[in-house]
Structures are given as structure tokens and as C-alpha cells.
C-alpha positions in Angstrom: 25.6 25.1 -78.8 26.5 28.0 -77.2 22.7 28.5 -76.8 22.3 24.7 -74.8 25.2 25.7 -72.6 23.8 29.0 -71.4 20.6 27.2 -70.4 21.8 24.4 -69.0 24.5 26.6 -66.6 21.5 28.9 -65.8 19.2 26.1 -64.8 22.2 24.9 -62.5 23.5 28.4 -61.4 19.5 28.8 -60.5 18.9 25.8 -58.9 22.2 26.3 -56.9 19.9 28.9 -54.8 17.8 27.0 -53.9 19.6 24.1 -52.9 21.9 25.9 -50.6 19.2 25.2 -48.0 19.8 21.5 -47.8 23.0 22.3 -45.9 22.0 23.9 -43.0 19.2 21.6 -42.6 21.1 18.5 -42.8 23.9 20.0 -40.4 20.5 21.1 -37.8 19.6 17.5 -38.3 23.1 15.9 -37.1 23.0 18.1 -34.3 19.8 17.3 -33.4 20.4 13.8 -33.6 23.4 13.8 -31.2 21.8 15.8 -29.1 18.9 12.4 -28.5 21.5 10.2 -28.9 23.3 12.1 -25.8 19.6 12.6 -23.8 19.4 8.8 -23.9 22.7 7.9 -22.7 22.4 10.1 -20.1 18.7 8.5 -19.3 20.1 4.8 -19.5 22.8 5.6 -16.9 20.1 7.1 -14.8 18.0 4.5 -14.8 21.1 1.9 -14.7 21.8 3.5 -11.4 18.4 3.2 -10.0 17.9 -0.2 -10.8 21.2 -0.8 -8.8 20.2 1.4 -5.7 16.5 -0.5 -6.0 18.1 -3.8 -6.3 20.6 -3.0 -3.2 17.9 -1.9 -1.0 16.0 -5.0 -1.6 18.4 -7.6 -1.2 19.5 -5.5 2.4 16.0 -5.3 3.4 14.8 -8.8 2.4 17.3 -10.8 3.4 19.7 -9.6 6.5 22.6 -11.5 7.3 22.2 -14.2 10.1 23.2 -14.4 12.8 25.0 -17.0 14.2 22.5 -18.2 17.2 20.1 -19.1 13.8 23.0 -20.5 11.8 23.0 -24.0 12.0 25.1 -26.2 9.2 23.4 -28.1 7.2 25.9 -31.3 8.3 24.5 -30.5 12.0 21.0 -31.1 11.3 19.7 -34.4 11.6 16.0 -36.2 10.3 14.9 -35.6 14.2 15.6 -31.9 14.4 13.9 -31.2 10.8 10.8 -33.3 11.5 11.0 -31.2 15.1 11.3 -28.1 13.6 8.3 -28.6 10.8 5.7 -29.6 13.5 6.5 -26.3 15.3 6.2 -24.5 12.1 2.7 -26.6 11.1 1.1 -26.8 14.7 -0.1 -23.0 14.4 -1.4 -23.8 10.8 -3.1 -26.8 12.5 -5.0 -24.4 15.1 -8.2 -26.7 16.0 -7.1 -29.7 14.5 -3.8 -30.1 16.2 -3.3 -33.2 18.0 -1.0 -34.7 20.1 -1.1 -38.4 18.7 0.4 -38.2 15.5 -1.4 -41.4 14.2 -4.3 -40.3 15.1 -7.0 -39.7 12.5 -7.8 -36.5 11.3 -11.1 -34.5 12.1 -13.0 -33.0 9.7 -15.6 -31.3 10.2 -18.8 -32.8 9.1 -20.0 -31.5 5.3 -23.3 -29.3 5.4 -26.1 -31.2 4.2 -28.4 -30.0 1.6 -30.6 -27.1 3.2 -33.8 -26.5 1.8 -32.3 -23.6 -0.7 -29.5 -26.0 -2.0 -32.6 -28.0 -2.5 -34.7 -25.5 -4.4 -32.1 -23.9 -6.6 -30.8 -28.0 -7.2 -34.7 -28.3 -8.5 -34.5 -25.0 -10.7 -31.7 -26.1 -12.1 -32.9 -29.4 -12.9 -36.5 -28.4 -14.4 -34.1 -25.7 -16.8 -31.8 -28.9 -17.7 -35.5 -31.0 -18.3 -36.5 -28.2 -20.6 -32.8 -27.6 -22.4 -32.5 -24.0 -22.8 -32.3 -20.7 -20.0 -32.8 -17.6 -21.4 -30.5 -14.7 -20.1 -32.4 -13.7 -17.2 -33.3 -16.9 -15.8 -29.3 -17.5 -16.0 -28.8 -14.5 -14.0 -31.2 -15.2 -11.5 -30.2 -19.1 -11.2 -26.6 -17.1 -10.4 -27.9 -15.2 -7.6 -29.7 -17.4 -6.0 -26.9 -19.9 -5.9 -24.8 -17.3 -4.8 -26.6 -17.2 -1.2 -25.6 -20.8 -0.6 -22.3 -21.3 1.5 -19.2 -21.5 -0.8 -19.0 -25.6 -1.0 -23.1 -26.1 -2.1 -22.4 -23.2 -4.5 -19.6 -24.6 -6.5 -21.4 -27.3 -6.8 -24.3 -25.9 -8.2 -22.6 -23.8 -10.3 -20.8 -27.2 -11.8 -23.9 -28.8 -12.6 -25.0 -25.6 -14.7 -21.4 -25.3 -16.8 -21.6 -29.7 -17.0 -25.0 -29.7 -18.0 -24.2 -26.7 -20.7 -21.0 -27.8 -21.8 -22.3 -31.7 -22.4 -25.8 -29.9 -24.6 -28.2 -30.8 -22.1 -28.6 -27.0 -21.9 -28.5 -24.0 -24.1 -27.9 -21.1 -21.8 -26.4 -17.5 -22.8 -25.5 -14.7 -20.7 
């Protein structure tokens, strides 16, 4: 017996070496730990405080306080001074449109008619859609052909090609 306790208090008495490690090692942890934990306070109230000086310099520069020659009480306005005060804000927007009859129709100008390349990259388009499929570089040259036309004939062109593939008339991949 006396055998059993000798080896069982030397396996402790040795292991006690080296476990006496795990102490310092925990305590470097903790320390370590609070010393984050104290890095990140200090880095939230930073940024808190930056938010707030950000925030403060936007809402001064943004919006200053009125003044009281453009301060007008909402009770004081009436349907007249509004609709006065929206033509003056829309007649710039109006620019060669603007008229002075307000029930007079409005000009447009007139929409471009086809032009012989609207007409040719219309007939492309159409022989690809006769014989269902574009290959890749036919796709890309379609593309840049329509994308000479003016903006309105190339939208529209370019709506045939995605109706015409997405209804399985045509099986085009880029």
C-alpha cells in the first residue's frame, strides 16, 4: 500500500511542475483580455464622437436656419400662391416648351423616322429571327451596329432582339 501511495504522490508531486505554468498563462490571458476589452471602449467612444461631429456638420451645412423674409406660415399660403410658385419653379425646366397659354397643347418634337441604318440593322435583325439562332459574334456585331443609331431607334432594336429571344423565336448567346 505503501508502495501505491508513493507512486501516486510522485506522479502528483511531478505533475505539480509542470502544471505550475498554467497560472501565469491564464493570468497573461485576463490581462490581455482587459486590455482589448479597454482598446475597444476607448475606439467606440472615438467613433461615437465622430459620428456626432459628422452628423452636426451635416445638419449645419445642409439645412441653415431661415430666415424670416423666406418664412412663410403654412396658414398664409393659399392654392394661388402655390400654383404661382410651382410655375416659377417648372418654367426653367420647361426651357423651349414654355408657353404662356396654359391650355395650350404641348409641342413635341416630331419622332425621327426610320433612317436607312434603323432600316438595315431592323432587316439583320429580322433575317437572324427568320433563321432562329445568332451565334456569339453576329450578337456582338448586331450590338454595335445598333449602337450607332440615336438612343430612341436603339432601344427599340435592342427590344426586338431580347422579345424575339425571350418568346424562342431566337436562340442567341453572348
Amino acid at each position: 500500500m505503501r508502495a501505491g501511495l508513493a507512486r501516486s504522490g510522485e506522479s502528483v508531486l511531478g505533475a505539480a511542475p509542470r502544471m505550475n505554468w498554467l497560472l501565469p498563462v491564464s493570468i497573461a490571458q485576463t490581462a490581455a483580455l482587459a486590455f482589448l476589452g479597454f482598446c475597444i471602449l476607448d475606439l467606440t467612444q472615438k467613433t461615437d464622437k465622430l459620428a456626432g461631429d459628422a452628423a452636426r456638420s451635416i445638419s449645419e451645412s445642409s439645412s441653415p436656419a431661415p430666415s424670416a423674409a423666406s418664412y412663410v406660415p403654412a396658414e398664409a399660403l393659399t392654392a394661388a400662391d402655390i400654383r404661382a410658385f410651382l410655375r416659377e419653379e417648372v418654367a426653367p425646366l420647361r426651357g423651349a416648351n414654355s408657353r404662356s397659354d396654359p391650355g395650350a397643347p404641348v409641342t413635341t418634337a416630331p419622332l425621327p423616322t426610320n433612317t436607312p441604318a434603323q432600316s438595315e440593322v431592323r432587316r439583320e435583325l429580322e433575317g437572324y429571327i427568320a433563321r432562329g439562332r445568332m451565334t456569339s459574334l453576329e450578337v456582338e456585331q448586331f450590338l454595335t451596329k445598333a449602337a450607332e443609331l440615336p438612343a430612341e431607334q436603339r432601344e427599340q432594336m435592342i427590344r426586338k432582339l431580347t422579345g424575339a429571344i425571350n418568346s424562342g423565336k431566337l436562340d442567341a448567346r453572348l
